[in-house]
N, C-alpha and C positions, 0 to 999 in steps of 0.2 A: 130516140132515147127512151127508157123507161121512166115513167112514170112522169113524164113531162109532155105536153099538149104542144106541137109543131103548127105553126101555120105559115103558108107560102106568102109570100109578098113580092111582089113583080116590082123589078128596079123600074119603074116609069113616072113621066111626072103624073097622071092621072091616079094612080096609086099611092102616090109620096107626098104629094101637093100640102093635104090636111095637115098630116105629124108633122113637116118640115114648116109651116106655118105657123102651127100652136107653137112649135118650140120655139122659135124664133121670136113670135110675141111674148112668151113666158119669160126669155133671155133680158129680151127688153123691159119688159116691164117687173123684173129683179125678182122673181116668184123663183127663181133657178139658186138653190142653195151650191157652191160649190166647195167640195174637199179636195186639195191636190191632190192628181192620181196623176202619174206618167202615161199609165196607158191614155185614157182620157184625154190629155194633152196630144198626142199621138194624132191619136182616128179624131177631134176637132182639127188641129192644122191640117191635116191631107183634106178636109173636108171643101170640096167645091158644090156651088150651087149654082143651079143651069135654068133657063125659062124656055117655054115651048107654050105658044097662046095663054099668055096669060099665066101659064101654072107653072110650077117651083117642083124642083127636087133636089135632093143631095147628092154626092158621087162621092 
């Protein structure tokens, strides 16, 4: 797209581990302001989280 910076991110846990962590503790530890949004609501309930040695991601 113009004028916007793309970067690729690999659906794996090795690549998703970090983000899905931070946010997770940010969740927890109430630092996560929320505004009802439907979408939002949406893509969280489909959201699964899967472990592979130790490391975390989302699906």
């Amino acid at each position: 797209m113009q004028g916007y910076e793309v970067t690729e991110v690999f659906q794996s846990h090795k690549s998703l581990n970090e983000s899905t962590q931070g946010f997770r503790e940010q969740v927890y530890s109430g630092n996560i302001i929320y505004v009802y949004n439907p979408l939002l609501n949406y893509a969280m309930g489909n959201t699964v989280i899967k472990q592979n040695n130790g490391l975390i991601k989302n699906r």
